[in-house]
PyMOL Python script that loads the backbone (N, CA, C, O; Angstrom):
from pymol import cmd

cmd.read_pdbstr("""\
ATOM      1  N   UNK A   1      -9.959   1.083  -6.818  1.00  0.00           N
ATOM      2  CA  UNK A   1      -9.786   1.624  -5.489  1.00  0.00           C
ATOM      3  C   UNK A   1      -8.284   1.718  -5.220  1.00  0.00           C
ATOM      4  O   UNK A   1      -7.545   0.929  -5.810  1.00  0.00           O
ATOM      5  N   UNK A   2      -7.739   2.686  -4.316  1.00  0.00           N
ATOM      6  CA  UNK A   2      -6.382   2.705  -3.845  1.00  0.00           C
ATOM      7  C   UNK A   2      -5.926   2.271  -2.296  1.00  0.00           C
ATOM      8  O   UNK A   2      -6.803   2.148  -1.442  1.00  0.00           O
ATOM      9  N   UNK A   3      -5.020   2.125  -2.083  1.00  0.00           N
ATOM     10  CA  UNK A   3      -4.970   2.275  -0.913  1.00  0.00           C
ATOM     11  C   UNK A   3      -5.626   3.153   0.400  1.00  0.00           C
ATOM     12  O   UNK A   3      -5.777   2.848   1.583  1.00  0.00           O
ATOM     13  N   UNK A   4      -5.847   4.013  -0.139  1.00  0.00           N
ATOM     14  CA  UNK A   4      -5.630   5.284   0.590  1.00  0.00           C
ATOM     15  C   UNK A   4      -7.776   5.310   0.963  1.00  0.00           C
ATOM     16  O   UNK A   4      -8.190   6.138   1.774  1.00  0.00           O
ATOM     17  N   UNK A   5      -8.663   4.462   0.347  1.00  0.00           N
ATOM     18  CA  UNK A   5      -9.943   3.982   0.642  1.00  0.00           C
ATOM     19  C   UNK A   5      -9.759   2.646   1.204  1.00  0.00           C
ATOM     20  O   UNK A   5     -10.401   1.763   0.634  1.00  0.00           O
ATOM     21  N   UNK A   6      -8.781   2.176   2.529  1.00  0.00           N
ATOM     22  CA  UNK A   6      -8.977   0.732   2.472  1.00  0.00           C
ATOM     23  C   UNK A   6      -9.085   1.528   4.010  1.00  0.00           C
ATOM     24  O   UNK A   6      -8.884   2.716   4.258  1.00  0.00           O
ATOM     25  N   UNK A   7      -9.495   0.364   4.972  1.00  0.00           N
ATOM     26  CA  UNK A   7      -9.685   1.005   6.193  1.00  0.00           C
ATOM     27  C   UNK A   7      -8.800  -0.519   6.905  1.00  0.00           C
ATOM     28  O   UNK A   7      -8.378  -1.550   6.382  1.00  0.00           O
ATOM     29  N   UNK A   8      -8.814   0.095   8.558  1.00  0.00           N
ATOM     30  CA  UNK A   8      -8.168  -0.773   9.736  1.00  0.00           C
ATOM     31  C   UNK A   8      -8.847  -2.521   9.540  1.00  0.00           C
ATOM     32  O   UNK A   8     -10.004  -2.913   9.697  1.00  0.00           O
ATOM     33  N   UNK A   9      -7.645  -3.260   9.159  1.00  0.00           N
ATOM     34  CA  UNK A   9      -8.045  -4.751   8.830  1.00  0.00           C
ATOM     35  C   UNK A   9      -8.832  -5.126   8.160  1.00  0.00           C
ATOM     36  O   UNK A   9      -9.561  -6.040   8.545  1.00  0.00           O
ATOM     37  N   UNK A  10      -9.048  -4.305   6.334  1.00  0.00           N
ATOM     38  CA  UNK A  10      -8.984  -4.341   4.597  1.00  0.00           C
ATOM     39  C   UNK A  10      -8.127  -5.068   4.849  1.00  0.00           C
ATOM     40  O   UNK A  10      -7.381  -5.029   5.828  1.00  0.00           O
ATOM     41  N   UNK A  11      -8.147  -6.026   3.744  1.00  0.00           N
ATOM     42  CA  UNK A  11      -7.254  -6.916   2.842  1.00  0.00           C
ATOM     43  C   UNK A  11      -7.442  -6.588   1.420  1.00  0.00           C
ATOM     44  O   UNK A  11      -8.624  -6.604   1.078  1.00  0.00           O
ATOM     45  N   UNK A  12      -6.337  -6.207   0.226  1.00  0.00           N
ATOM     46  CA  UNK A  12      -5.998  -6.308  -1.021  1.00  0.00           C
ATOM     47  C   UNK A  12      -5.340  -6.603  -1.224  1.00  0.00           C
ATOM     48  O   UNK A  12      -4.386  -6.757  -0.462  1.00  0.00           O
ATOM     49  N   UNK A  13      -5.382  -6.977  -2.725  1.00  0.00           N
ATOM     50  CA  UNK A  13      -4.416  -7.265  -3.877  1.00  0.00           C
ATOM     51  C   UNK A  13      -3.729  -6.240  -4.539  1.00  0.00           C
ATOM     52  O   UNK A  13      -4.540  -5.520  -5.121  1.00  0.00           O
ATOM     53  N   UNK A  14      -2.390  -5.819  -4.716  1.00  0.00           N
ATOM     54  CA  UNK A  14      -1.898  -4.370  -5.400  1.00  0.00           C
ATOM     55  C   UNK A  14      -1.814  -5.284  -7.271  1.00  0.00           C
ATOM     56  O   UNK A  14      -1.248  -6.291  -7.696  1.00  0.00           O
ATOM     57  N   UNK A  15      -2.496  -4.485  -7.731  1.00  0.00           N
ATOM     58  CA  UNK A  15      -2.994  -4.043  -8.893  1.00  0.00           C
ATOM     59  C   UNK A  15      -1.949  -3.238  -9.957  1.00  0.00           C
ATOM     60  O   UNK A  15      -1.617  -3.603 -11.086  1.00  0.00           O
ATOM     61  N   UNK A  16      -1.591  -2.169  -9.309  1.00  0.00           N
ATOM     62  CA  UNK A  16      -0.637  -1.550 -10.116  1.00  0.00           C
ATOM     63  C   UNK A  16      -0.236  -0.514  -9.091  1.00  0.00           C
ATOM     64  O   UNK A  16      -0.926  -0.252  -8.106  1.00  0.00           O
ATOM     65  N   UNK A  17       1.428   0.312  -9.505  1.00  0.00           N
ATOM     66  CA  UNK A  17       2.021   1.612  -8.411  1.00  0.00           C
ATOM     67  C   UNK A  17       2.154   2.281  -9.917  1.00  0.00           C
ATOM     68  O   UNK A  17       2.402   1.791 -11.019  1.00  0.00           O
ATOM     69  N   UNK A  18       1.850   3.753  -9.419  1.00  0.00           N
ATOM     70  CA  UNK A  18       2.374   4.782  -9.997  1.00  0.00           C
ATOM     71  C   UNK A  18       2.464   6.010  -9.851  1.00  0.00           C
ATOM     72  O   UNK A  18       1.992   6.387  -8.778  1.00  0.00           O
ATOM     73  N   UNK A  19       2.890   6.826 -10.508  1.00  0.00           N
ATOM     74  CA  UNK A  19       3.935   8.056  -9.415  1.00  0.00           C
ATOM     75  C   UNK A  19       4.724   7.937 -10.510  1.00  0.00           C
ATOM     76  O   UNK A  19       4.780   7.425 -11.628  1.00  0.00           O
ATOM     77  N   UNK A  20       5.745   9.120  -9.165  1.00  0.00           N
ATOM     78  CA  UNK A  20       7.218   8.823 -10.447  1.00  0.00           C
ATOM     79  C   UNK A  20       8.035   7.464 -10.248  1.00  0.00           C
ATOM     80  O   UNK A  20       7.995   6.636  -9.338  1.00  0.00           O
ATOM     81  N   UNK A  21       8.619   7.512 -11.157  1.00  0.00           N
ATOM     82  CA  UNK A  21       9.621   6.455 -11.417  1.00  0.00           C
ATOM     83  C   UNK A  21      10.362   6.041 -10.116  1.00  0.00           C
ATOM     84  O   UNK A  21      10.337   4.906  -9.639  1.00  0.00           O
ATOM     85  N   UNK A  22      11.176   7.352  -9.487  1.00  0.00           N
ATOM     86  CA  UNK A  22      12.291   7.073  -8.515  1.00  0.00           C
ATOM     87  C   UNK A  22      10.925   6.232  -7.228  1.00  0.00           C
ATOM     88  O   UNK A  22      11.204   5.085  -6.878  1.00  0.00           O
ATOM     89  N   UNK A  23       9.881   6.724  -6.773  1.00  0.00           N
ATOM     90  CA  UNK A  23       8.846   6.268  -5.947  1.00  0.00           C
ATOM     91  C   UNK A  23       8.404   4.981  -6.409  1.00  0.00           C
ATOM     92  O   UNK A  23       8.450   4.271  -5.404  1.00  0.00           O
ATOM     93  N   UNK A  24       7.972   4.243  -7.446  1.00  0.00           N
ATOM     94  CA  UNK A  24       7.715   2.645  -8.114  1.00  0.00           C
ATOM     95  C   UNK A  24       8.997   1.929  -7.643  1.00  0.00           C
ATOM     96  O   UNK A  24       8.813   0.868  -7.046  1.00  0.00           O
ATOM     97  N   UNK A  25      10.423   2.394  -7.838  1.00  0.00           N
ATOM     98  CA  UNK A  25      10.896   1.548  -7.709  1.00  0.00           C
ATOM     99  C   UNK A  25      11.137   1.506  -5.894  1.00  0.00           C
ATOM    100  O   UNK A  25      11.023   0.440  -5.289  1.00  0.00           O
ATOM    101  N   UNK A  26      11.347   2.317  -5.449  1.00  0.00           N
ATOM    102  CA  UNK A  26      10.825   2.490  -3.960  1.00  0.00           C
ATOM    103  C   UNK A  26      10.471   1.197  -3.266  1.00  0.00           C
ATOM    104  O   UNK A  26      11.012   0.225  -2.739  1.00  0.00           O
ATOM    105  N   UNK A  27       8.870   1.866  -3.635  1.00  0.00           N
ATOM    106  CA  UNK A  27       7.980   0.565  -2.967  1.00  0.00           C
ATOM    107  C   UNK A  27       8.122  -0.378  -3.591  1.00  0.00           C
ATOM    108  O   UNK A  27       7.745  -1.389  -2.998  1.00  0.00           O
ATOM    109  N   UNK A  28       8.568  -0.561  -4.713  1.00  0.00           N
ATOM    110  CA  UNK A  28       8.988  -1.892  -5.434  1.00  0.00           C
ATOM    111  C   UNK A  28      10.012  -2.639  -4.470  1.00  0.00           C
ATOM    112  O   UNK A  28       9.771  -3.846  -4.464  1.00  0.00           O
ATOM    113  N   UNK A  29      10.811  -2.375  -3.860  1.00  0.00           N
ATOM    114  CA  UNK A  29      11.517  -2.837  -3.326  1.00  0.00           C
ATOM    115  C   UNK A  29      11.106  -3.138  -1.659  1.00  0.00           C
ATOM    116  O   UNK A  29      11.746  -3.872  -0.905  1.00  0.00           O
ATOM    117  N   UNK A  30       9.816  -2.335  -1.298  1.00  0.00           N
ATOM    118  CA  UNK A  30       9.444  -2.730  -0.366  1.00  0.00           C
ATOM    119  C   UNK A  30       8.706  -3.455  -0.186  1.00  0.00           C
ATOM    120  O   UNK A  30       8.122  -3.746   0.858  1.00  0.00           O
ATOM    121  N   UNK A  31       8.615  -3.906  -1.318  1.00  0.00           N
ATOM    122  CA  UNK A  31       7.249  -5.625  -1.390  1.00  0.00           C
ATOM    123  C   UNK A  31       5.945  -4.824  -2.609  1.00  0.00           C
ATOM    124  O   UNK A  31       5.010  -5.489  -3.054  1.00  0.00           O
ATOM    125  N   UNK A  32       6.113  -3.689  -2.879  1.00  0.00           N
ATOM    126  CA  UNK A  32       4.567  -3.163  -3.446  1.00  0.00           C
ATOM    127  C   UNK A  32       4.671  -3.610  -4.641  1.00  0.00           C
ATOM    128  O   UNK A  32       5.111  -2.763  -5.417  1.00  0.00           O
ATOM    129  N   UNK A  33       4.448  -4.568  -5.079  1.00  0.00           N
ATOM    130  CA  UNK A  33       4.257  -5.060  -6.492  1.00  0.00           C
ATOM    131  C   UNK A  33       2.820  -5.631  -7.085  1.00  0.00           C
ATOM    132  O   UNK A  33       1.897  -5.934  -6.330  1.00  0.00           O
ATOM    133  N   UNK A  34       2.757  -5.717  -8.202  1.00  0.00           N
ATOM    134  CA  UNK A  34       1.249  -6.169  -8.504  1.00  0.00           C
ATOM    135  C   UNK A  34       1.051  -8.161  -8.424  1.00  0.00           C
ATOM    136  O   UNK A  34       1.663  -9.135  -8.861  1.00  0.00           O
ATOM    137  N   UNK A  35       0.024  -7.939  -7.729  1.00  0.00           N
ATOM    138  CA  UNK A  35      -0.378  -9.133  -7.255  1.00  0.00           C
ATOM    139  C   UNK A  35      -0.366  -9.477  -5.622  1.00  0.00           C
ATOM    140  O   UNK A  35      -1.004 -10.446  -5.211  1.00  0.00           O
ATOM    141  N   UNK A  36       0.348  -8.679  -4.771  1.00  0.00           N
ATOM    142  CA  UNK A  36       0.960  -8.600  -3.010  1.00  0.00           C
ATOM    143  C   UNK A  36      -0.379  -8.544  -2.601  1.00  0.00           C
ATOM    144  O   UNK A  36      -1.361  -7.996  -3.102  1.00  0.00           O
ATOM    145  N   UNK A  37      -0.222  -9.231  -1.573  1.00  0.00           N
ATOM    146  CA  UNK A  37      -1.457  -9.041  -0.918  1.00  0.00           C
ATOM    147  C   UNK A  37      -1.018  -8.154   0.538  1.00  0.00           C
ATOM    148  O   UNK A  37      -0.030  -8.438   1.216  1.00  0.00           O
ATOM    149  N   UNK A  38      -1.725  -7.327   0.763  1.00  0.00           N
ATOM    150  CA  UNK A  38      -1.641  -5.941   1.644  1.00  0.00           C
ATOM    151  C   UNK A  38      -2.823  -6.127   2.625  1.00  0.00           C
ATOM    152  O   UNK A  38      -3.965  -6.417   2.269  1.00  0.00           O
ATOM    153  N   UNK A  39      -2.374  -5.903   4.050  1.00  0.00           N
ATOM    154  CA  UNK A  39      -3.793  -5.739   5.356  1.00  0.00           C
ATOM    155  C   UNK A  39      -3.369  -4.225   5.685  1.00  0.00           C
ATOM    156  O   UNK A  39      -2.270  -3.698   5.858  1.00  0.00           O
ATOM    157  N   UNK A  40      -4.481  -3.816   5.698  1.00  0.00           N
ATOM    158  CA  UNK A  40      -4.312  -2.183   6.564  1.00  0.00           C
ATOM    159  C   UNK A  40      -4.288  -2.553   7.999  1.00  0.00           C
ATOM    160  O   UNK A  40      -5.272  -3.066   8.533  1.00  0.00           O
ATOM    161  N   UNK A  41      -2.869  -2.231   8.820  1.00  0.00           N
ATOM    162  CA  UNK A  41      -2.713  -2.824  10.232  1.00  0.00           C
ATOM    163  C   UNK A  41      -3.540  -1.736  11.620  1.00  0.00           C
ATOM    164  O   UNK A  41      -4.217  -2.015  12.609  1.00  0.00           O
ATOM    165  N   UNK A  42      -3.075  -0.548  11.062  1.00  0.00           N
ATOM    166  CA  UNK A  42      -3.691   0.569  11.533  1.00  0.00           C
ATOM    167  C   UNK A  42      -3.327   1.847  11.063  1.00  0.00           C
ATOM    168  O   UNK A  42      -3.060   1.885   9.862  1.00  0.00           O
ATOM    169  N   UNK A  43      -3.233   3.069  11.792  1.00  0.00           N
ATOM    170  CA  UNK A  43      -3.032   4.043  11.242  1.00  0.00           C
ATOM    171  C   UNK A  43      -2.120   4.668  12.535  1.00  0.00           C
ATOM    172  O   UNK A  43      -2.366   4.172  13.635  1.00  0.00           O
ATOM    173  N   UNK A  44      -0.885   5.927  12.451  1.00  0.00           N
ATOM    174  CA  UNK A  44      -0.399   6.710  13.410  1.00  0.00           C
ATOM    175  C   UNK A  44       0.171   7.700  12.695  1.00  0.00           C
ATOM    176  O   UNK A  44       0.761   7.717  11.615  1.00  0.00           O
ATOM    177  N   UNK A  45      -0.128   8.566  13.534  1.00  0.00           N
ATOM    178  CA  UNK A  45       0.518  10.338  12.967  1.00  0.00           C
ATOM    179  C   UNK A  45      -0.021  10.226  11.443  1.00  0.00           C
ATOM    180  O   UNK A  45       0.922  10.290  10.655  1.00  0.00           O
ATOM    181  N   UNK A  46      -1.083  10.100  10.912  1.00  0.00           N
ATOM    182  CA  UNK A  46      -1.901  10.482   9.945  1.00  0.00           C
ATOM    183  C   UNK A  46      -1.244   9.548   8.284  1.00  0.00           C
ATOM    184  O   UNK A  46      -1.517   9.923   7.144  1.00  0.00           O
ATOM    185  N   UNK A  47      -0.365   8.315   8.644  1.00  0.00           N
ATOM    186  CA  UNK A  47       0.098   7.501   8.069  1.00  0.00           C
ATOM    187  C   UNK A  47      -0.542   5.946   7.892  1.00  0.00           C
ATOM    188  O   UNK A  47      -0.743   5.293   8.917  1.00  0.00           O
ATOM    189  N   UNK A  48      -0.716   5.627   7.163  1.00  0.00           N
ATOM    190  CA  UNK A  48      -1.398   3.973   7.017  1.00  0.00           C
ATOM    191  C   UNK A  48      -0.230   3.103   7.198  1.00  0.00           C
ATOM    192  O   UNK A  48       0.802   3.303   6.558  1.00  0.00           O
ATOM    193  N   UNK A  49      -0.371   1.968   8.200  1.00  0.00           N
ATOM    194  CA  UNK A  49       0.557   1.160   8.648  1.00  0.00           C
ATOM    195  C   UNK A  49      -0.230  -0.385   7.501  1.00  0.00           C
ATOM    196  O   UNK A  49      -1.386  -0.805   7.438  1.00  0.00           O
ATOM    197  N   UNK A  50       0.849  -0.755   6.890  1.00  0.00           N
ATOM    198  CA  UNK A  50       0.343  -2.101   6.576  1.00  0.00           C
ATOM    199  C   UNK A  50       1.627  -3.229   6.619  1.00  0.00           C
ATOM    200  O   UNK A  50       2.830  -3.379   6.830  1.00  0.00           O
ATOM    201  N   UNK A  51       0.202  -3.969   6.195  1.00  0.00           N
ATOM    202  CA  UNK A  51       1.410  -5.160   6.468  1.00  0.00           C
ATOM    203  C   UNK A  51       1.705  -6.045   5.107  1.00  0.00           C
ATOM    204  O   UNK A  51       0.815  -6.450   4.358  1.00  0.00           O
ATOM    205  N   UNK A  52       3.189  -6.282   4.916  1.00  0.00           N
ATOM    206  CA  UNK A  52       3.314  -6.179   3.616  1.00  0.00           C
ATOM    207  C   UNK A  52       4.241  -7.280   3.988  1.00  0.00           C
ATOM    208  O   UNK A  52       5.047  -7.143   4.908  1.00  0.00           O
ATOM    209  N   UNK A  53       4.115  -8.599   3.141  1.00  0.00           N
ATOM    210  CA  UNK A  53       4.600  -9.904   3.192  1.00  0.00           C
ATOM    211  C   UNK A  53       5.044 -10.348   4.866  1.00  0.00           C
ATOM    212  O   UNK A  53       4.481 -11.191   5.565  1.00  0.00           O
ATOM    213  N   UNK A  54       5.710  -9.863   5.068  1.00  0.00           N
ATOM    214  CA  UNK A  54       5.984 -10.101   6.953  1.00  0.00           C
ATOM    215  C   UNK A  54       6.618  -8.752   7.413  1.00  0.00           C
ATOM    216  O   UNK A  54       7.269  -8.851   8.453  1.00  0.00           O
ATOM    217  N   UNK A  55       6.583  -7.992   7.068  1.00  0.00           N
ATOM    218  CA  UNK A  55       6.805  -6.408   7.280  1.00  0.00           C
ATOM    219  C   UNK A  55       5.523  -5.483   7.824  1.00  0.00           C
ATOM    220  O   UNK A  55       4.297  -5.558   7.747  1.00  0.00           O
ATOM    221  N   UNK A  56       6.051  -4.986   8.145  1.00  0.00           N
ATOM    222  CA  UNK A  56       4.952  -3.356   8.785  1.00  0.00           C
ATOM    223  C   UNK A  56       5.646  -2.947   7.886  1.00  0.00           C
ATOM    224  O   UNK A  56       6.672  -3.470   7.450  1.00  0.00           O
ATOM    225  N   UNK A  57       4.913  -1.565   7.398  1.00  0.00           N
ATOM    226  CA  UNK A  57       5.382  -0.266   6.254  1.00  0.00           C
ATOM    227  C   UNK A  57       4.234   0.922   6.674  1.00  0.00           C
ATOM    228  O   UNK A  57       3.056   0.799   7.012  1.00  0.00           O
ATOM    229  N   UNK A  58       5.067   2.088   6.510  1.00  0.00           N
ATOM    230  CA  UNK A  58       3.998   3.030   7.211  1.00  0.00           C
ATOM    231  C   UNK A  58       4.290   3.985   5.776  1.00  0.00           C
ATOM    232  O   UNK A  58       5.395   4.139   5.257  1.00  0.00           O
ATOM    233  N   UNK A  59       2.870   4.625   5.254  1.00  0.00           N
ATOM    234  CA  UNK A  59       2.908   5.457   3.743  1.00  0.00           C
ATOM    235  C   UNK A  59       1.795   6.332   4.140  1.00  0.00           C
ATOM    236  O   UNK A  59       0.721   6.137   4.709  1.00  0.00           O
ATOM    237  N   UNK A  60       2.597   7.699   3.497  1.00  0.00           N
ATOM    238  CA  UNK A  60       1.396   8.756   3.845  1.00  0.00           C
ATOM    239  C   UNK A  60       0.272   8.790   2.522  1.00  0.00           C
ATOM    240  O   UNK A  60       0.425   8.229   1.437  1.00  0.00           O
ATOM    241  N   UNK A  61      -0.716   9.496   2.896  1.00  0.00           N
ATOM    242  CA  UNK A  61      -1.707   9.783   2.262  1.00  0.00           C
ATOM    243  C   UNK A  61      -1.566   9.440   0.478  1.00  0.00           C
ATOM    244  O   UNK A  61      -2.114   8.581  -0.212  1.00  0.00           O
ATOM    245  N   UNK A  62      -0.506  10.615   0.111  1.00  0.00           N
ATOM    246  CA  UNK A  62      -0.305  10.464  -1.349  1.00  0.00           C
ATOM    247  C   UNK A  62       0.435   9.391  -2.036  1.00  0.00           C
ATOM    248  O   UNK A  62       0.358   9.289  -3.261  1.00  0.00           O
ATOM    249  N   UNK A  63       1.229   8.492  -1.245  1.00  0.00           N
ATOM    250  CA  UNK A  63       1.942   7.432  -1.525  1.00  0.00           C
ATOM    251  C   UNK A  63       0.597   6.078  -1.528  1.00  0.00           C
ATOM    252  O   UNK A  63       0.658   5.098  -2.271  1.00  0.00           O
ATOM    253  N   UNK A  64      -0.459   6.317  -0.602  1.00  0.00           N
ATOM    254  CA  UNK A  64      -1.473   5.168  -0.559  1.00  0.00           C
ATOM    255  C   UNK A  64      -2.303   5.622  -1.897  1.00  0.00           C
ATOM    256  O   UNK A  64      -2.588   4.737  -2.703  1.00  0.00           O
ATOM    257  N   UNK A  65      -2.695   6.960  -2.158  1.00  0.00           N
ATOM    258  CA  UNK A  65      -3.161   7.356  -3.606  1.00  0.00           C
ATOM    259  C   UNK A  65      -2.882   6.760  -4.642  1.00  0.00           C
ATOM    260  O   UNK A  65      -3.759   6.366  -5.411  1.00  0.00           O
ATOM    261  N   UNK A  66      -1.248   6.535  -4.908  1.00  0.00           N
ATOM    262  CA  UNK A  66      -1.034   5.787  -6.260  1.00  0.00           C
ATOM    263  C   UNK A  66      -0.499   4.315  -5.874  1.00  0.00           C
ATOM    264  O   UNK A  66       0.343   3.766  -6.586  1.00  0.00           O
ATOM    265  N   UNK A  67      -0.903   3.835  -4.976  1.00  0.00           N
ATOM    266  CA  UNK A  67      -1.155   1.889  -5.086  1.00  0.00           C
ATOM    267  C   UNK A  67      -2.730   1.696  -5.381  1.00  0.00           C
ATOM    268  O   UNK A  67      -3.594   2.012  -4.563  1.00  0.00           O
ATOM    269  N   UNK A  68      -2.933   1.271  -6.351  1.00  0.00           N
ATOM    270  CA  UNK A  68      -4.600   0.927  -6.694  1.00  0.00           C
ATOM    271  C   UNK A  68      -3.944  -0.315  -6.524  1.00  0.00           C
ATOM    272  O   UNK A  68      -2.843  -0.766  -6.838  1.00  0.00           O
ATOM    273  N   UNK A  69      -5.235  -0.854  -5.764  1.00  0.00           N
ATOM    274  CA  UNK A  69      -5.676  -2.223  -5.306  1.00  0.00           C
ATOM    275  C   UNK A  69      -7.036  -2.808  -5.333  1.00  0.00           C
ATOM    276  O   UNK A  69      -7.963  -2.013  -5.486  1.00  0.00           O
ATOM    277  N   UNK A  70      -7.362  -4.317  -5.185  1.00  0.00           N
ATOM    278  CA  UNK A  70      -8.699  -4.850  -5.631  1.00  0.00           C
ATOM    279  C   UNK A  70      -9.318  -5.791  -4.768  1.00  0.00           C
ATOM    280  O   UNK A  70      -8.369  -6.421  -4.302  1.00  0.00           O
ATOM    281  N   UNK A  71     -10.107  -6.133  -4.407  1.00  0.00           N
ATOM    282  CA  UNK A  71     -10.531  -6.899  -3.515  1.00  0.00           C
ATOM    283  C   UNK A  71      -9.752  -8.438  -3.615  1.00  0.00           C
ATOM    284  O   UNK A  71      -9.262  -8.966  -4.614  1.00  0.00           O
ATOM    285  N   UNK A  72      -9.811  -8.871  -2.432  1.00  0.00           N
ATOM    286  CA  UNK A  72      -9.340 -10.047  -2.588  1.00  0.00           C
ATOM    287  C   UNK A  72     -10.346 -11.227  -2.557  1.00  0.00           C
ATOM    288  O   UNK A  72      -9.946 -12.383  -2.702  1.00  0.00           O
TER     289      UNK A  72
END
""", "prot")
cmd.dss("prot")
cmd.show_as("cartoon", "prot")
cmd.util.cbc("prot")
cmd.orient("prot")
């Protein structure tokens, strides 16, 4: 499953990012690494808000596509 099937207050585990390169290291730096545990906080202007170690992060559609994640 990816992000982008988790709904308002899902909890996962990120699994793996991929995309291009310059985008991995991206969210790499914004906490998206494998093993993070991720809550879907809500959604605005057609973006998924989560919450990522003590951060909000807001990612559109195709950016939640390539974080596959797993139940926790």
């Amino acid at each position: 499953m990816t992000l982008a099937g988790m709904k308002e207050g899902d909890r996962a585990r990120i699994v793996r990012v991929s995309g291009e390169e310059a985008v991995k290291r991206h969210l790499g730096a914004l906490g998206f690494v494998a093993g993070t545990i991720v809550r879907v906080v809500g959604e605005s202007y057609g973006n998924m808000i989560l919450a990522v170690h003590e951060s909000r992060i807001a990612v559109n559609d195709a950016t939640a596509r390539n974080v596959e994640v797993a139940d926790v």
